[in-house]
C-alpha positions as CSV (number, residue, x, y, z in Angstrom):
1,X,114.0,51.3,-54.0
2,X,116.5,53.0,-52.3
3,X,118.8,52.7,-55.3
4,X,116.0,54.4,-57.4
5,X,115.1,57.2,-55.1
6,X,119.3,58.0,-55.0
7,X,119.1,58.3,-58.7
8,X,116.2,60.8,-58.6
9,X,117.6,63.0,-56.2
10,X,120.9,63.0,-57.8
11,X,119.2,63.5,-60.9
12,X,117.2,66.7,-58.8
13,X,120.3,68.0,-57.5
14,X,122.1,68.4,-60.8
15,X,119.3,69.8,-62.5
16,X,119.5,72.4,-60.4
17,X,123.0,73.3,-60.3
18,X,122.8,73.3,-64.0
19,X,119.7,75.7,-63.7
20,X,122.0,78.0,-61.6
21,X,125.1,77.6,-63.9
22,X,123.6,78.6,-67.3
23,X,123.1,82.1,-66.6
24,X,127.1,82.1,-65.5
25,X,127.8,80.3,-68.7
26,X,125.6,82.3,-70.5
27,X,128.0,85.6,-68.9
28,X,131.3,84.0,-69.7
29,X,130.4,83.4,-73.4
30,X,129.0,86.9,-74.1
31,X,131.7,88.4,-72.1
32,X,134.8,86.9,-73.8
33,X,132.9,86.9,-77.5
34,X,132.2,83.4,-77.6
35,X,130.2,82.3,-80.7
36,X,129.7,78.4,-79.4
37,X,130.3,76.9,-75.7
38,X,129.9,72.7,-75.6
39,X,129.3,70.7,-72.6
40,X,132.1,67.9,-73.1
41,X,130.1,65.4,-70.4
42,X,127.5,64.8,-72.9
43,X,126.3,65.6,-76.2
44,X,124.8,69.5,-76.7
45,X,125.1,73.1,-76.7
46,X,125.3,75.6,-73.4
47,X,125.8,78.5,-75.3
48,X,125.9,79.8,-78.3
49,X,125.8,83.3,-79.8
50,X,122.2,84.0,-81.4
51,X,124.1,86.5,-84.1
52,X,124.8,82.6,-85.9
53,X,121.3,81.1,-85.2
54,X,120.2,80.9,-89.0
55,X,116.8,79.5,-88.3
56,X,114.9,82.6,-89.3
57,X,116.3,82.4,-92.9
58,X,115.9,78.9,-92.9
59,X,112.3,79.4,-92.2
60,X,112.1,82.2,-94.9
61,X,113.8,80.4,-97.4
62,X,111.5,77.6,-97.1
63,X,108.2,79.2,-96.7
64,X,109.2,81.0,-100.4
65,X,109.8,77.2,-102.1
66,X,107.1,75.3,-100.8
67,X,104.3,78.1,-100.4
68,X,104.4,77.8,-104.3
């Protein structure tokens, strides 16, 4: 039990360090004209600039071939 209840809090604690840390991250990339940032310790994205975030045109180009 005490095993488990390390892991949670652990698990707590670096949730919320990361919570505080993304606005820096966010900061450093817009500041030095980053387009992607990677977190290296696991798989995923921190930051990335939404000027390449092509979801919208996905969506558009999609909703014109199947709305036929």
């Amino acid at each position: 039990d005490a095993e488990n209840e390390f892991r949670r809090e652990s698990q707590r604690e670096l949730q919320a360090l990361e919570k505080d840390l993304m606005p820096l991250i966010d900061n450093i990339g817009k500041s030095k004209g980053f387009t992607i940032i990677f977190d290296i310790t696991r798989p995923g994205i921190v930051y990335f600039d939404k000027a390449i975030d092509i979801t919208p045109d996905v969506i558009k180009a999609a909703d014109a071939k199947f709305s036929k």
